[in-house]
N, C-alpha and C positions, 0 to 999 in steps of 0.2 A: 083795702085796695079796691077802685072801682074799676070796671070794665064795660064796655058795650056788651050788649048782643049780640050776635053773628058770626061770619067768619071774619079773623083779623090774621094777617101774616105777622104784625110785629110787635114788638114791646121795646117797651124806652122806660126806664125807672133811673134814678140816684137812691144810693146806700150810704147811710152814716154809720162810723162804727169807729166805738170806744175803748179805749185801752185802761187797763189796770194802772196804768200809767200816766192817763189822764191826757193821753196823745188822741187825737180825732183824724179818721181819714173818710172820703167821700169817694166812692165808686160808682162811676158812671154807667151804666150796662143798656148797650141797644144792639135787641137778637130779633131776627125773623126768620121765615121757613123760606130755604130756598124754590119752593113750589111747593105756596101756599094750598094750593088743592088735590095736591099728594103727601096722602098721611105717610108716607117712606121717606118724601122729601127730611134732609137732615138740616137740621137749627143752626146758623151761622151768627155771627156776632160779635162787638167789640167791646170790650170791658176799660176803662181808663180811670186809675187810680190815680189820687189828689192826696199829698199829705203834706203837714209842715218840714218831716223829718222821712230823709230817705229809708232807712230800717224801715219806718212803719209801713212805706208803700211796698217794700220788696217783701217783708213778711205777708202781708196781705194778700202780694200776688203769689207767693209760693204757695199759700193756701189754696191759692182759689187753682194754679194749674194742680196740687196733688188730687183735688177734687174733680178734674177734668181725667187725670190720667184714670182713677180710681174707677170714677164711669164708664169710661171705655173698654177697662179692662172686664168689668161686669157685663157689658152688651154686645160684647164678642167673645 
């Protein structure tokens, strides 16, 4: 992954991701600092899952919210 130099508030990536199954899904992820020049400021963002088959996209997003909850509960 390449990056500038500097301060940057935001990130915009796409995710591909394969299943044992041979299912493909694509996650969209665009997060920034809500005040980019406050390191307190908290990280806000939209994640938007793409798949052929609904399972894979609801599996993928339960992952990614138990990994949300999981954070939170570690940084409080």
């Amino acid at each position: 992954m390449e990056y500038s130099e500097g301060d940057c508030g935001f990130l915009a990536a796409n995710l591909c991701a394969h299943s044992i199954f041979g299912e493909d899904a694509l996650a969209n992820v665009s997060i920034e600092k809500a005040s980019p020049l406050d390191e307190g400021s908290p990280i806000v963002g939209h994640i938007r899952i793409r798949a052929k088959s609904q399972g894979m996209a609801l599996t993928l997003g339960d992952k990614i919210n138990i990994a949300q909850r999981e954070r939170r509960a570690v940084a409080v």
